[in-house]
MARFI-822377 format. One line per field, with one value per residue (C-alpha): residue in one letter; y, z, x. Coordinates in steps of 0.05 Angstrom, whole numbers. Each point is the difference from the previous one (the first is absolute). Layout:
N
code A;...
y Y;...
z Z;...
x X;...
% end
This chain:
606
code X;X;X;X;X;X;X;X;X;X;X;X;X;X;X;X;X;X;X;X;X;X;X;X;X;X;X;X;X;X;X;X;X;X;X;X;X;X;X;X;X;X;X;X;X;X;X;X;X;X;X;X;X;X;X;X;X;X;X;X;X;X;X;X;X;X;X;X;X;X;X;X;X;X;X;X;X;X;X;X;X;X;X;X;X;X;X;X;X;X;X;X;X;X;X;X;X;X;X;X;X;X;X;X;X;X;X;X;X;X;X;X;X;X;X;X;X;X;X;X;X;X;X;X;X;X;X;X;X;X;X;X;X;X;X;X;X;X;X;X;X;X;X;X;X;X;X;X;X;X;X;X;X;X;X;X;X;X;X;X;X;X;X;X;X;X;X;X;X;X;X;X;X;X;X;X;X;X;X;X;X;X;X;X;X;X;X;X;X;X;X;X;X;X;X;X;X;X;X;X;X;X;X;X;X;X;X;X;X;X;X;X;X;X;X;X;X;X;X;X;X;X;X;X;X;X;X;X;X;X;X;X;X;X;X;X;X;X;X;X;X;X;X;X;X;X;X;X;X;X;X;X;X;X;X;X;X;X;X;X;X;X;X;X;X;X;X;X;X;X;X;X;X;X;X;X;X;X;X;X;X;X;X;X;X;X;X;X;X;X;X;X;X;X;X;X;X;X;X;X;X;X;X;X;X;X;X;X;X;X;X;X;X;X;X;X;X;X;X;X;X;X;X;X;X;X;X;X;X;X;X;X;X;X;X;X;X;X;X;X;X;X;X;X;X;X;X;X;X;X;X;X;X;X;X;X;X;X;X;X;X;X;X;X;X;X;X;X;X;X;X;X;X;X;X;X;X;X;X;X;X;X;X;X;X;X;X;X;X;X;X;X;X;X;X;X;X;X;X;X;X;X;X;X;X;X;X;X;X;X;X;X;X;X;X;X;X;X;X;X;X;X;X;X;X;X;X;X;X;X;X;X;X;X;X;X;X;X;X;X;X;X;X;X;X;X;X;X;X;X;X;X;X;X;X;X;X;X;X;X;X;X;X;X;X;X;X;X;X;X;X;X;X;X;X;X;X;X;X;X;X;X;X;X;X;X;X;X;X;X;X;X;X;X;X;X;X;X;X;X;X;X;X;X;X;X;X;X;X;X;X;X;X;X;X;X;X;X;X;X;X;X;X;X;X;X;X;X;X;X;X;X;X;X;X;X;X;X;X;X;X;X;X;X;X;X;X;X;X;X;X;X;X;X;X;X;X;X;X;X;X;X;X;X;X;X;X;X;X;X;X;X;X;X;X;X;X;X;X;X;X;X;X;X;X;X;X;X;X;X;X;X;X;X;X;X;X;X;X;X;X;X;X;X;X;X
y -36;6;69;6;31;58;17;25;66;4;69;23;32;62;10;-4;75;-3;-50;35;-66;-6;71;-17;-65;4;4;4;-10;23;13;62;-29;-21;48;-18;-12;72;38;-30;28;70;-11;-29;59;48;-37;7;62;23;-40;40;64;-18;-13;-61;-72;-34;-2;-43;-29;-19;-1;-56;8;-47;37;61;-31;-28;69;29;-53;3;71;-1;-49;42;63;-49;10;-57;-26;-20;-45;7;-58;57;87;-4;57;-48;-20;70;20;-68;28;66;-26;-54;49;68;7;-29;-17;-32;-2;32;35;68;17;-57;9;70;-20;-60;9;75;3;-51;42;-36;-8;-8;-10;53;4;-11;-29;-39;-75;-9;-42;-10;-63;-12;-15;-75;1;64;-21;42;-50;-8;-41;-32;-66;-29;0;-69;-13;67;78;12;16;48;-38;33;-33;12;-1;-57;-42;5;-2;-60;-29;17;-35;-51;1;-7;-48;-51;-66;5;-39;-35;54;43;-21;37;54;51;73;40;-42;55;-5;15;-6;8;23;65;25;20;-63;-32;-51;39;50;-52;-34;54;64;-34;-52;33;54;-53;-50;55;-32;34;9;17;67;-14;-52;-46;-5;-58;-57;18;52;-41;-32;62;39;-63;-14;70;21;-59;-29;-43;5;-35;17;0;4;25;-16;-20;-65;46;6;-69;-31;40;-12;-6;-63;23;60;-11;-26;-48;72;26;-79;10;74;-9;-38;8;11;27;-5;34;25;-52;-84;-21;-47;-55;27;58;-47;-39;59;32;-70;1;65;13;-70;28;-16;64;14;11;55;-11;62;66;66;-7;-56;13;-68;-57;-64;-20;-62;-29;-47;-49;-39;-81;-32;-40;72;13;60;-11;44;34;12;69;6;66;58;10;37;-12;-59;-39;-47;-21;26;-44;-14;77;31;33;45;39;26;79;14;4;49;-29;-36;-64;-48;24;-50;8;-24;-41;-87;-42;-68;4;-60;-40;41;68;16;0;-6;56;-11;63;52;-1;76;-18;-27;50;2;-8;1;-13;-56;-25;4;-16;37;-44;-57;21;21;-66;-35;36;-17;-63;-6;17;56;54;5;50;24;59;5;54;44;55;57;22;-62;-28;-62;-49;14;-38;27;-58;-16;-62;-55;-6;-63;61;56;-56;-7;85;-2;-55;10;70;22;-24;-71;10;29;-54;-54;33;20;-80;-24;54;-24;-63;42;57;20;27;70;-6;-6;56;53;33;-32;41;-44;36;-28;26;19;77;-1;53;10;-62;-45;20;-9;57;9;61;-18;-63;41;38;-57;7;63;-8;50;-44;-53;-78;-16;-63;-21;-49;7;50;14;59;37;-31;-23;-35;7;-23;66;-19;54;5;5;56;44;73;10;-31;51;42;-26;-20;-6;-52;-31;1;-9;15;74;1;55;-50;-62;60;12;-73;-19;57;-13;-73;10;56;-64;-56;27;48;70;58;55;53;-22;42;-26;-47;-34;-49;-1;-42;-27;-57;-38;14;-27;-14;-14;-57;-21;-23;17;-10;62;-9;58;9;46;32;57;45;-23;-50;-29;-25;-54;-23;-77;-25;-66;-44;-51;43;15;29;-35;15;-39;61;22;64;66;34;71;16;51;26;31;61;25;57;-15;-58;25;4;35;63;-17;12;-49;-47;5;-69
z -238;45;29;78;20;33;72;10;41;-52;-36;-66;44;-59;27;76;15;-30;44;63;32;41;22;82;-5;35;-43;35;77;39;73;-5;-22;-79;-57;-44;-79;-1;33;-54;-48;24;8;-65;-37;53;-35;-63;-3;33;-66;-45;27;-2;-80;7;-36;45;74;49;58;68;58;61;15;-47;-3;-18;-52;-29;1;-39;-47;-27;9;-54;-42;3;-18;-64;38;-5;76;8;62;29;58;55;4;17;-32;-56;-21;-9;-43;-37;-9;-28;-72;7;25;-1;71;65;40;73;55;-32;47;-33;16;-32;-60;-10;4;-40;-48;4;-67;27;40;61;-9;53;2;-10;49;-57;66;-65;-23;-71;-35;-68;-41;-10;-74;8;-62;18;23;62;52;-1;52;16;-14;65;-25;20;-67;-15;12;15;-67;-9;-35;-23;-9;-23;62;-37;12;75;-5;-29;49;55;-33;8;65;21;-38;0;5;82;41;63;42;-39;-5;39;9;30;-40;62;10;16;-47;41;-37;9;-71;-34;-38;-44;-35;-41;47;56;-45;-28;66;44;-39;-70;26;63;-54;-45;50;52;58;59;17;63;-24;13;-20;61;5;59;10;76;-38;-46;73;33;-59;-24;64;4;-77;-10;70;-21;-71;-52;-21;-53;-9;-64;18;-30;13;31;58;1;7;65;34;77;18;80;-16;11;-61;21;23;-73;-32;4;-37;-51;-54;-60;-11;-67;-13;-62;-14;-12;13;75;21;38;69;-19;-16;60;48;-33;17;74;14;-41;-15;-80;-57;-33;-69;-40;-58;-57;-37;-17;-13;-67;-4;64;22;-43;49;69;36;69;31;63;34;-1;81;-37;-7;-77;-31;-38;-48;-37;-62;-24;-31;-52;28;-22;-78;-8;-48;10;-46;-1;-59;1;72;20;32;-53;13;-28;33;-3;49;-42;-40;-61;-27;-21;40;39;24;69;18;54;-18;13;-21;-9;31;-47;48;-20;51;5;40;11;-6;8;-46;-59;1;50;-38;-5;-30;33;-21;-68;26;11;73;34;63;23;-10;41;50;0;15;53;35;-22;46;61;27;-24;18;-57;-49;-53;-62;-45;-43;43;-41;26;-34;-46;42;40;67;51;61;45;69;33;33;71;-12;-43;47;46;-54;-4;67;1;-56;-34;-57;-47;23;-25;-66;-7;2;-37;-60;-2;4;-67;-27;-27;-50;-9;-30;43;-39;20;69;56;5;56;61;54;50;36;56;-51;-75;-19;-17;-21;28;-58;21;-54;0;-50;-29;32;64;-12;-33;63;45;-42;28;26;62;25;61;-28;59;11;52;55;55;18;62;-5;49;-38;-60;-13;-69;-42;-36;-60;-16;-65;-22;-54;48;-7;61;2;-54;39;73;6;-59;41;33;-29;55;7;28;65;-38;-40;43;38;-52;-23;74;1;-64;16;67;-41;-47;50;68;-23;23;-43;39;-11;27;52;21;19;73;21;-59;-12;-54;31;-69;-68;-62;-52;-83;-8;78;13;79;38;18;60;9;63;15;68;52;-30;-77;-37;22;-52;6;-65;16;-30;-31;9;41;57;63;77;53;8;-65;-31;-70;-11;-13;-50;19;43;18;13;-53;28;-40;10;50;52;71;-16;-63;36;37;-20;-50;35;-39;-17
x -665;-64;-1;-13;-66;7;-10;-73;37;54;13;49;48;-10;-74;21;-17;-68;-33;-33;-24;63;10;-29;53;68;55;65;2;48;17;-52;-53;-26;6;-63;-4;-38;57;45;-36;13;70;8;-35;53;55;-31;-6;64;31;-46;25;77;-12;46;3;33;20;43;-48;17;-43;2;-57;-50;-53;30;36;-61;-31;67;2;-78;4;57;-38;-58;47;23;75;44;18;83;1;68;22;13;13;63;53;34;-78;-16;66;-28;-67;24;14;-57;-66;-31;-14;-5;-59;2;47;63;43;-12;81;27;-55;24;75;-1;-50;-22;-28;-60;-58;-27;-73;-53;-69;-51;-65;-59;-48;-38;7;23;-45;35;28;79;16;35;32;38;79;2;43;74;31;68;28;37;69;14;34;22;-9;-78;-30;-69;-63;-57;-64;-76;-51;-37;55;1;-74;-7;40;-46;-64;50;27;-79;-25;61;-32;4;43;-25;22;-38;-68;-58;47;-41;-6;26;61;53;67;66;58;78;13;10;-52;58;8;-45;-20;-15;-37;-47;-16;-6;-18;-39;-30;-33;-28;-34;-29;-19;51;28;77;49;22;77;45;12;71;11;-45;-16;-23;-57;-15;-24;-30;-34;-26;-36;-13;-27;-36;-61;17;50;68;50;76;36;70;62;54;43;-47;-28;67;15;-69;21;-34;4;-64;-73;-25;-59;-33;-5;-19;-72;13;56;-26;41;76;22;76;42;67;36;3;-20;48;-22;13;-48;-57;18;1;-66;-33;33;-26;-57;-30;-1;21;26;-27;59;-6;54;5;52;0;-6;-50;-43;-35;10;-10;-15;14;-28;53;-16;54;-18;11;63;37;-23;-25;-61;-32;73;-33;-23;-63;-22;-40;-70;15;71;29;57;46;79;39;61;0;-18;-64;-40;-67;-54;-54;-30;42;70;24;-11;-62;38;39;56;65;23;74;-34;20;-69;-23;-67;-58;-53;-51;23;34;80;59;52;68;38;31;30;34;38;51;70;64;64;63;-37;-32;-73;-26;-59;-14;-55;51;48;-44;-34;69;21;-60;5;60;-30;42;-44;-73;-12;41;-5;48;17;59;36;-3;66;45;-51;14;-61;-11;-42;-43;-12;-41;59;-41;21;58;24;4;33;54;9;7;54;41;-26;-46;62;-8;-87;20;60;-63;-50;53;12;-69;-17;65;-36;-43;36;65;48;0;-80;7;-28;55;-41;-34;-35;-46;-60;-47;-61;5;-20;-72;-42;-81;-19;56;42;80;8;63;11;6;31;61;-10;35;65;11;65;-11;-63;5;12;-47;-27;-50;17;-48;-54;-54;-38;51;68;30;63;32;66;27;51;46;14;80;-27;-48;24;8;73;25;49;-16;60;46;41;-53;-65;-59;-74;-14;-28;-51;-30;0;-58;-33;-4;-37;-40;-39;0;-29;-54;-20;-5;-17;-50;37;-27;33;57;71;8;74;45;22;53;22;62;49;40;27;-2;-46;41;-21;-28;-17;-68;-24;-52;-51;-45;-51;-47;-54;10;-27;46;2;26;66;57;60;34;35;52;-15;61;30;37;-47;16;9;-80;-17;-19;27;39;-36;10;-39;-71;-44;-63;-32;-59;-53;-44;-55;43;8;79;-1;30;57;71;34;60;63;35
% end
């Protein structure tokens, strides 16, 4: 194949540190003011030579901050140490780390470092005050980084730096999209990624390096977020957004975006497949079409894709065409690659299902390792996700096998006609119609032993339902909560109660009901997800129990920010109602967190 010409500015990410052309040019900006391309230097040889000095080969990295992770990253290249990039610091990451690295570098609480993996020295950077001006071998394999766990536990994969750098040469000279061309050499990267994963490492750390562009020094977390930073960073300039669908399907249409049109200029999207809504909502908001990256851990970039939507409703453009270097084919109906970027120099099959175009380009049509066994037999998870939204009820629907029972289990978003039917007849009565709309393809010994139904499905920062923390939601102690109604002061959910919560052992042997403990606990960290409170509980007032919640019972939870915190009523959901027309409580209370004007006063008995 024709190789791409490379971008006049371009640079082997290996030979980054020896240029001295860019040292006056901003490299990260930040709230402060622009860090330059000559102060990285420095800190890289700091790094550098803080790894030389700790005579290690390899060392967990996390820093927030980009270009301080950067700087710790080349510094460890530099140093020939080999850089772990761990999602997050948190305790059970470091007890991880202590069997995977030789020390830690970054912002590891040094407490939780020494008591969960004290055999790993913290390392922080030295004060050299002189660039390092040296080359990084690229053959050397000195990056490990985590798979997602969407199909599994998260699995550690070690690569050569020439296959990430590679990737960059291609992520520049890409034949360009029409969003893309004249894209100025300043134009100021934000993104709402990790640098952790591969994606976010490539776009906002790699790619910077090679083709001399600035960045936001932080991950932008919210999109009023990209509004105001963009608006500033990047004032008279040109922006773009590495992002993931997880974002792009949850752009709030109601924020300013015709103020950052004439700034934002390209939108790159990876992760995982943008639904349409995504792509619709990108266009509403941004007037872009995202460039969509198809790629993995293990594989990096493979393919990217542009899609429009036609005025009669259709999306145009689904087909996936090859990055610049990499090779694609089907082996019997499978996604097969080679490219320098892979592990191995011949060609590698993916469990991806594609039919490929007369024009080299193909078609994806989901995966092909998502097929289990139950009960012996032959399941498809994408099928029986694809049928239950098929009927309707769900909006979005993720299945897989509950490691408790072996047995399929479904997390589901209900469409509204199906939170109308929880709240008239009970989640039983949802499951009762699912169960019978799957019973056409599957056997009966097939069918979802476990239902829970969410208002949003577990996500990680890629957009990720990792199996994790979809096994997380059959936690029988956790809320069955699904959304009714919400304001940004007040939410209204339906809570199902399920007959084999824990909470019913021994409370009461002759009549089994719902502790008044828990039904507290269940509003406070539903009010701490959907109404935004971050704050201690500081107590409890009014607080009343009026009826019981029995196993099984599904009621109605209404939650309302007030003066003095957030007030509680669980409804009961049938047919009786007072004279008032009002249904019969269940319990209530106002819930008062550290900070509210009431947090302080006594607690009123029931």
């Amino acid at each position: 194949m024709t190789q791409p010409i490379l971008s006049p500015r371009l640079m082997d990410v290996s030979r980054t540190l020896t240029r001295t052309d860019a040292d006056d040019l901003p490299l990260a900006l930040s709230e402060a003011g622009a860090r330059s391309w000559g102060e990285f230097a420095i800190a890289v040889n700091n790094w550098r030579t803080a790894f030389v000095r700790a005579g290690v080969s390899s060392a967990a990295l996390y820093l927030e901050d980009l270009f301080d992770f950067s700087s710790a990253l080349f510094g460890a290249w530099c140093a020939g140490v080999r850089a772990i990039l761990p999602a997050d610091a948190t305790r059970a990451t470091c007890a991880r780390l202590a069997g995977l690295a030789q020390a830690l570098a970054g912002e590891f609480d040094a407490r939780l470092a020494a008591a969960d993996a004290p055999d790993l020295p913290l390392i922080t950077p030295a004060d050299t005050g002189m660039p390092f001006r040296g080359e990084i071998d690229p053959e050397a394999r000195l990056v490990s980084l985590f798979t997602s766990g969407s199909t599994g536990e998260p699995a550690l994969i070690t690569k050569r730096l020439s296959q990430l750098f590679c990737e960059v040469a291609a992520i520049e000279t890409r034949r360009p999209d029409a969003s893309e061309r004249n894209l100025a050499q300043d134009a100021v990267i934000f993104s709402t990624v990790p640098a952790q994963h591969i994606y976010g490492l490539l776009f906002t750390v790699l790619w910077p390096a090679a083709a001399v562009r600035p960045f936001w020094h932080r991950r932008i977390l919210y999109p009023e977020e990209l509004l105001s930073r963009t608006r500033r960073a990047a004032a008279g300039g040109a922006a773009l957004w590495v992002t993931s669908p997880a974002q792009l399907k949850r752009l709030p249409r109601d924020l300013d975006w015709r103020s950052i049109r004439d700034i934002l200029r390209v939108v790159y999207s990876s992760g995982g497949p943008l639904p349409p809504e995504g792509l619709q909502r990108c266009l509403d908001c941004t007037g872009i079409s995202p460039v969509e990256i198809l790629g993995s851990s293990e594989s990096g970039g493979i393919a990217w894709r542009s899609r429009g939507i036609a005025p009669d409703g259709r999306i145009t453009g689904e087909a996936f065409r090859a990055l610049p270097g990499m090779q694609v084919k089907s082996e019997n109906g499978l996604l097969a690659l080679k490219g320098a970027q892979l592990s191995s120099p011949g060609w590698e099959c993916t469990a991806d299902r594609v039919r490929l175009l007369s024009d080299g380009s193909f078609m994806l049509l989901g995966r092909a390792d998502r097929i289990v066994k139950i009960e012996e037999k032959r399941v498809s998870l994408a099928a029986v996700e694809k049928a239950l939204t098929a009927t309707r009820l769900v909006t979005e629907a993720r299945a897989f096998v509950a490691p408790c029972t072996g047995k399929l289990a479904v997390a589901a978003i209900p469409a509204p006609q199906a939170v109308a039917l929880i709240r008239r007849e009970g989640k039983r009565a949802l499951v009762s119609r699912l169960r019978t709309a799957l019973a056409q393809g599957l056997e009966r010994v097939c069918l979802p032993r476990h239902w829970r139904f969410v208002w949003e499905l577990p996500e990680n920062a890629m957009g990720k339902h990792t199996a994790r923390e979809l096994e997380a939601l059959l936690d029988p102690a956790r809320p069955q909560a699904v959304l009714e109604s919400r304001t940004g002061e007040s939410a209204e959910l339906l809570v199902s109660v399920a007959s084999d919560a824990p909470f019913f052992e021994g409370h009461f042997p002759e009549f089994k009901l719902l502790p008044g403990l828990v039904q507290v606990d269940w509003a406070c960290s539903l009010a701490r997800r959907l109404l935004g409170v971050d704050a201690p509980l500081a107590g409890i007032r009014s607080l009343k129990f009026m009826a019981p919640i029995l196993p099984g019972d599904t009621v109605l939870l209404r939650l309302s920010r007030t003066a003095a915190g957030v007030s509680f009523v669980y409804e009961s959901l049938g047919e009786e109602k007072d004279r008032a027309g009002r249904r019969p409580v269940h319990a209530k209370g106002t819930l008062l967190f550290a900070g509210s004007a009431a947090a302080g006063r006594p607690h009123e008995a029931p």
